[in-house]
C-alpha positions in Angstrom: -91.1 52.9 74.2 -91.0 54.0 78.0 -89.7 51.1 79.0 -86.4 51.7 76.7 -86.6 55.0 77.5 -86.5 54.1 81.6 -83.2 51.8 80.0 -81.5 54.3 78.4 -82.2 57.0 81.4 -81.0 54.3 84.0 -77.7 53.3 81.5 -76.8 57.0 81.4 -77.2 57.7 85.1 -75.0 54.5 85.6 -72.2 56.1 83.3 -72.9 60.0 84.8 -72.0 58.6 88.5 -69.0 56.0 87.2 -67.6 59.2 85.3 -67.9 61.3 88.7 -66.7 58.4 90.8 -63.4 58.3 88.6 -63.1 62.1 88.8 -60.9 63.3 91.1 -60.8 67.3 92.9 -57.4 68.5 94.2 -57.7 71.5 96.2 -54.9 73.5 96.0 -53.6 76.7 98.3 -52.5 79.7 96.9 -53.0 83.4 97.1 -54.8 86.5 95.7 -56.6 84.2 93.5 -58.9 85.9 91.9 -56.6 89.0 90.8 -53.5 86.4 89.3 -54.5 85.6 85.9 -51.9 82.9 86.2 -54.2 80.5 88.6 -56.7 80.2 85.8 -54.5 79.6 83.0 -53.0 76.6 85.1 -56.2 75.1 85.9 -57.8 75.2 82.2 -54.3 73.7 80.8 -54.2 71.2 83.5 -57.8 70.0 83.1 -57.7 69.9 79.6 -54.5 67.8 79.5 -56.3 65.9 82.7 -60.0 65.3 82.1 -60.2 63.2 84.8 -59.0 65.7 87.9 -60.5 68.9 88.8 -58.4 71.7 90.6 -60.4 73.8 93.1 -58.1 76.5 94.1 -58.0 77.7 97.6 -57.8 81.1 98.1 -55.8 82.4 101.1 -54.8 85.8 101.6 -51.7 87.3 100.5 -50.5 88.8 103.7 -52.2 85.9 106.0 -50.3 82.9 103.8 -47.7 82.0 105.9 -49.5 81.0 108.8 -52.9 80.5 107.6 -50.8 77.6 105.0 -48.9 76.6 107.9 -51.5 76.4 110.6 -54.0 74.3 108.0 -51.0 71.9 107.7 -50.5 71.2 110.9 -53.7 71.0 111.5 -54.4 68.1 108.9 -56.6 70.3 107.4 -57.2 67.7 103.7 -55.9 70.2 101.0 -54.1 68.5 98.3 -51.0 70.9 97.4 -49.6 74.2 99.0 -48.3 77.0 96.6 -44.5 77.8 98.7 -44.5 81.8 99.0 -41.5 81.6 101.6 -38.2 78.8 101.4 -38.1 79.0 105.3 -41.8 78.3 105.5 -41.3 74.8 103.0 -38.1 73.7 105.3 -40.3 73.7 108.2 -42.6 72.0 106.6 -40.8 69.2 105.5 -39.0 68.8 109.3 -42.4 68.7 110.7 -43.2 66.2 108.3 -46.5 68.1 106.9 -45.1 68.1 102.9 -44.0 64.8 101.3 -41.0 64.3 99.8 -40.8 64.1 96.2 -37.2 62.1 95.1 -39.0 59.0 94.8 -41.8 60.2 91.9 -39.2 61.9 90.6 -37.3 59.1 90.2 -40.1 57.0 88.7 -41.3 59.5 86.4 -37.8 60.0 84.9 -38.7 63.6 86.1 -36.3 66.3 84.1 -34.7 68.8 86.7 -32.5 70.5 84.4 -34.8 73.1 83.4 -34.8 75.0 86.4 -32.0 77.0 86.5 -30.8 75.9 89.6 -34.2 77.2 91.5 -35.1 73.6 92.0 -32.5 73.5 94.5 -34.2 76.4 96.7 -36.5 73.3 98.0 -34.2 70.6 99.0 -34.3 70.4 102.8 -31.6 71.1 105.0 -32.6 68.8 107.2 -32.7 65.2 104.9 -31.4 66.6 101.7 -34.9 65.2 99.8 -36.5 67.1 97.3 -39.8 68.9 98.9 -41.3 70.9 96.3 -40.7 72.2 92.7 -40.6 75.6 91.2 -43.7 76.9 88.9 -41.9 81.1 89.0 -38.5 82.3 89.4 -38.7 86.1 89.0 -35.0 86.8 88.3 -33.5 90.0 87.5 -32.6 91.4 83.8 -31.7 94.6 82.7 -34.0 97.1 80.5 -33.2 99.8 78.2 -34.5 102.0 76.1 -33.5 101.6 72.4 -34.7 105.5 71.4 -32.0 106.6 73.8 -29.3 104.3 72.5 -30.3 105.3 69.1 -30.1 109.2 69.6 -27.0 108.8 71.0 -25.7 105.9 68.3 -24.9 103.8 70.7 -25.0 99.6 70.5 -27.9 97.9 72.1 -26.6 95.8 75.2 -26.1 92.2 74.5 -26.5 89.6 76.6 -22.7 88.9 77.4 -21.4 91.9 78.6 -19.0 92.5 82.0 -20.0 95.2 84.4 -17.6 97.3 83.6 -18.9 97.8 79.7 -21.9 98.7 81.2 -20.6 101.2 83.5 -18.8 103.2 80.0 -22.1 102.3 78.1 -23.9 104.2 80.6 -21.5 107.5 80.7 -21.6 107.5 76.9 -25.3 107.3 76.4 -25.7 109.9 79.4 -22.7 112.1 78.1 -24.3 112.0 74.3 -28.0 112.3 74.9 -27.9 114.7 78.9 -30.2 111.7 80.0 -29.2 109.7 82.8 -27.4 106.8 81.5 -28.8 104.1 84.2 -31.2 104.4 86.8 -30.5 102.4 90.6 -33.6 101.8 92.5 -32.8 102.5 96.1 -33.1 98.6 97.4 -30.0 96.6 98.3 -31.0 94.5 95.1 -30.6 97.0 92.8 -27.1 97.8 94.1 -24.8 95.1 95.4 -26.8 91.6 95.0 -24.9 91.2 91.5 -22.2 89.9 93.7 -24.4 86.5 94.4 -24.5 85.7 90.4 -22.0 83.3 90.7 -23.4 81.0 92.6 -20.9 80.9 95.2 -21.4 84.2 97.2 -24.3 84.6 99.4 -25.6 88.2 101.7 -25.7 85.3 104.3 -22.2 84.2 104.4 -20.7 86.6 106.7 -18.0 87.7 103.7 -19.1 91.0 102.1 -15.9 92.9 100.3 -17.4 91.1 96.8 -19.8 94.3 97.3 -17.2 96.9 97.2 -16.7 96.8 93.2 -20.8 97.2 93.4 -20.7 100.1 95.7 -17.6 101.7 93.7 -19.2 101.3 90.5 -22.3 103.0 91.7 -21.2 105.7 93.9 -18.5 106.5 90.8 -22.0 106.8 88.3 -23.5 109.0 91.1 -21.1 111.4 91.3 -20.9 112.2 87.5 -24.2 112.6 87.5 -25.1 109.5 85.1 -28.0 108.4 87.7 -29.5 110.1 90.2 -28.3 110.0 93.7 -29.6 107.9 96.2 -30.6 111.1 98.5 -33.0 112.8 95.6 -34.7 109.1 95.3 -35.5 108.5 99.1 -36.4 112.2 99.5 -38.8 112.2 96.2 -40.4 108.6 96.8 -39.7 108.1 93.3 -40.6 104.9 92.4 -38.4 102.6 89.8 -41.7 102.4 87.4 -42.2 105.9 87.0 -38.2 106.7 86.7 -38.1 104.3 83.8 -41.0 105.1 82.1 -40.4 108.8 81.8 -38.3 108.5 78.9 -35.0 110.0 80.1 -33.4 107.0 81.8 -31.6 104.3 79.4 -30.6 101.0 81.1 -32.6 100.1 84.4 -31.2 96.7 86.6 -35.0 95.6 88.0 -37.0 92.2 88.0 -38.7 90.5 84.9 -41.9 91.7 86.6 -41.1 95.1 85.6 -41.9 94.1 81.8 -45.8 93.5 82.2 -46.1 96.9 83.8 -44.0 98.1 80.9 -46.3 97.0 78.3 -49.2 98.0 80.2 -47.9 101.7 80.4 -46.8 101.9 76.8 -50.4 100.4 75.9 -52.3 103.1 77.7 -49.8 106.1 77.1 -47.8 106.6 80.4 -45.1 105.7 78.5 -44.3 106.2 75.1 -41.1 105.0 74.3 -38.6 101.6 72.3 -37.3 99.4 74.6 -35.5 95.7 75.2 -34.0 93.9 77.6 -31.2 92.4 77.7 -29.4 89.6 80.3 -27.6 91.5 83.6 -23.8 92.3 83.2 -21.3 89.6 84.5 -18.0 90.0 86.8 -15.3 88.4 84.7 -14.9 84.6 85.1 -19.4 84.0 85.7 -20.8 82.8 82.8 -23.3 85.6 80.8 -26.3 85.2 81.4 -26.3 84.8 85.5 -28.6 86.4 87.3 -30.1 86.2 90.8 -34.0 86.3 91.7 -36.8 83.9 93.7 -38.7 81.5 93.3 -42.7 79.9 94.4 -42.8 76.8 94.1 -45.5 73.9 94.9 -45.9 71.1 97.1 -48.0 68.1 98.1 -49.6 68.4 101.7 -48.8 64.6 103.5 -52.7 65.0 104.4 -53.4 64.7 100.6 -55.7 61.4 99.9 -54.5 62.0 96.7 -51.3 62.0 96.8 -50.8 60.2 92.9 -53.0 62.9 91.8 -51.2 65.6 93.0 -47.7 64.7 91.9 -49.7 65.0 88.2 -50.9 68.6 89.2 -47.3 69.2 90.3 -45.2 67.7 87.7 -47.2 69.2 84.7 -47.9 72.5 86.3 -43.7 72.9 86.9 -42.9 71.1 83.6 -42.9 73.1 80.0 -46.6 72.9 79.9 -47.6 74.6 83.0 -44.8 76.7 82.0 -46.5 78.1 78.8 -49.9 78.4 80.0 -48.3 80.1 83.0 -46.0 82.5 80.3 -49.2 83.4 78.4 -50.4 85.4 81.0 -46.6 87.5 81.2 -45.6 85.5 84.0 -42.0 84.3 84.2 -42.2 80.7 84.6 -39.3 78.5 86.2 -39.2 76.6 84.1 -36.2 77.3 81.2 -37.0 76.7 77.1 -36.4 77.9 73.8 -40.5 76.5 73.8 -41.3 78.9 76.8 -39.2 81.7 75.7 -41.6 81.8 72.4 -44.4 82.0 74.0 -43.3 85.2 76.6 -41.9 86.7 73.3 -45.0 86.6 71.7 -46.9 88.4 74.2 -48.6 91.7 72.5 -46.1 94.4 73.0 -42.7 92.6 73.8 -39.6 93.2 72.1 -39.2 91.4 68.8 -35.2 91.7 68.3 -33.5 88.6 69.6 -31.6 89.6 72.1 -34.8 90.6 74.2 -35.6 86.7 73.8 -32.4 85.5 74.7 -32.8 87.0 77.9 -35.7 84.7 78.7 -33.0 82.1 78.8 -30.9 82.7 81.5 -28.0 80.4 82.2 -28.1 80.1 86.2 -30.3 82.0 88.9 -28.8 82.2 92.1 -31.1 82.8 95.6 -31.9 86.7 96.2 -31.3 85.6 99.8 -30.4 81.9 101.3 -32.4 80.2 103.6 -30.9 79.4 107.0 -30.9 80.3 110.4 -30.0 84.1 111.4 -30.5 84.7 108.0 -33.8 87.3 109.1 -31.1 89.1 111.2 -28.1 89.3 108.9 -30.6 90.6 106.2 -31.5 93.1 108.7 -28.0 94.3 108.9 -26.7 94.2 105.7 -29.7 96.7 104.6 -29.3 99.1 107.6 -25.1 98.9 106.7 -26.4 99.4 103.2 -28.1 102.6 104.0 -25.3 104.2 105.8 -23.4 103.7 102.7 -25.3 104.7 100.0 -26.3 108.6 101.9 -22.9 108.9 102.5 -22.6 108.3 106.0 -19.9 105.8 106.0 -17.1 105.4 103.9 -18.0 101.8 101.9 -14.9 100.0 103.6 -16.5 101.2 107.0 -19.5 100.2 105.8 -18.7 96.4 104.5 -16.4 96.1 107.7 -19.3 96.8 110.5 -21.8 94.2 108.3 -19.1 91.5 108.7 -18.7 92.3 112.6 -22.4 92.4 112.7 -23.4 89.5 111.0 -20.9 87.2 113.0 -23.3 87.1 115.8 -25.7 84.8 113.7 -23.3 82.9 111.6 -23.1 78.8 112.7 
């Protein structure tokens, strides 16, 4: 009996360490681990799907990541794949040679890149056009409202084709029936003028800014009626967009899909008490509904990785409409785009239920908050200092649009 016992012992041992030799660890870089529920929903739906790989996160910190990432790299430090906080960080990268490039296991795998609402493109590089990393977030821009304000003043709910200039008469009739502000502007650039990048054409890098005077007209025109407050009364109270919206008294707000989590969370602990939706941003006439602008974080393999088939597998699921639910459960906006993913944000306790709020989740094209290029630092720079001088009044917005281009022609190539 000991002897079959000393068998049996030996014959699992044997089977332990041949499991364990065909197990494979991918460390992976990211940030703020331990506070991002996301990182954990990624790694249980991963390992789950991939018994046979193991994802160790590595936890850098948030404001270090850029060179603490970049530095390891270089240094041939062995982690597997690198979370991509900054575009200009992965396009150095990739003409360093540190990241590999992914066409050719994207190729093979018959890889789908259609689901990306153009984010996938943030990670080509300039330098050889090959594909460097994919997107796992894209927080783009939508626009919230709140229904009980709407309602009072028997208003329709936004849809999720309407032009900017419905929502501008929208807003004066909520405010003008109800006395609460019909729209709210936070006081960044965003908020204001970076509608005019929607179509996918315009950049705040290209040197060409009168696409921002219908932006600036449209908002200085809802300022002086009163139908949001002025720019002044926000930089002088340090009101911020959370609190504006959540008092009740404010009934459409332009702001990022981020905003929706905090929503929930107010509503769920009383700071705010209120109906609400969202609904896709306005259009200009002639972009297609459903445009918005935001940015992405994507992932990428390290060319130090000894495991580099291993980590195309962590990649592709974690970006594909997997990763994308696990990553949606937690009330993150994943890149990528699905009636299958939109179900799942939907069905997070305390979103919206009317369909509209879910056909927002589906946006039809995100273009870049900002491009990636050189001078484009300086030229953001300038176009928020010009941007301040206009909104407080100090310059007339003509002035204003005409010193940005003069400005920004320093650092255009």
């Amino acid at each position: 009996m000991k002897k079959l016992f000393a068998v049996l012992l030996a014959v699992l041992m044997v089977a332990v360490m041949a499991t364990a030799m065909a197990e494979t660890t991918l460390k992976v870089a990211g940030w703020d681990i331990t506070t991002t529920p996301y990182y954990t929903a990624i790694k249980e739906g991963f390992e789950a799907a991939n018994p046979d790989i193991k994802i160790e996160w590595v936890d850098l910190a948030s404001q270090d990541y850029n060179i603490k990432a970049s530095t390891m790299l270089s240094g041939g430090d062995t982690t597997d794949l690198y979370c991509v906080k900054e575009l200009s960080d992965l396009q150095n990268w990739s003409k360093e040679g540190l990241v590999v490039p992914m066409n050719d296991m994207i190729a093979a795998d018959g890889y789908d890149m259609s689901k990306y609402a153009g984010m996938d493109a943030c990670y080509v590089s300039m330098a050889d056009g090959q594909q460097y990393a994919l997107p796992f977030r894209a927080d783009f821009w939508v626009m919230f409202y709140n229904k009980d304000l709407f309602d009072k003043a028997g208003v329709a709910y936004p849809t999720n084709d309407w032009t900017w200039d419905e929502y501008a008469a929208i807003a004066r009739e909520v405010a003008e029936k109800t006395g609460a502000y019909g729209t709210h502007y936070h006081t960044w650039l965003s908020c204001v003028a970076n509608w005019a990048v929607c179509d996918g054409v315009n950049t705040l890098a290209d040197g060409k800014y009168d696409d921002l005077v219908y932006f600036y007209e449209l908002y200085q025109g809802l300022e002086d009626d009163g139908i949001c407050m002025s720019y002044d009364e926000l930089k002088a109270s340090g009101m911020h967009y959370s609190g504006a919206f959540a008092q009740g008294n404010v009934a459409m707000m332009p702001m990022g899909y981020w905003y929706a989590s905090t929503l929930i969370g107010y509503i769920k602990d009383g700071t705010a008490s209120m109906n609400w939706g969202i609904a896709a941003v306005p259009h200009l006439e002639g972009v297609a509904a459903g445009s918005s602008f935001g940015s992405p974080t994507g992932i990428a393999i390290s060319a130090a990785s000894a495991n580099k088939d291993a980590a195309w597998k962590f990649a592709s699921w974690m970006c594909s409409e997997d990763g994308a639910k696990a990553i949606a459960t937690t009330g993150t906006r994943p890149a990528y785009v699905s009636e299958g993913v939109a179900e799942v944000m939907a069905s997070a306790e305390g979103f919206p239920t009317d369909e509209t709020s879910k056909g927002a989740l589906l946006p039809a094209a995100i273009a870049l908050e900002w491009p990636i290029g050189e001078g484009v630092n300086e030229i953001k720079t300038i176009v928020n200092e010009e941007h301040t001088l206009i909104m407080t009044r100090e310059v007339e917005i003509n002035e204003g649009i005409a010193a940005m281009e003069e400005r920004a022609a320093e650092y255009i190539k």
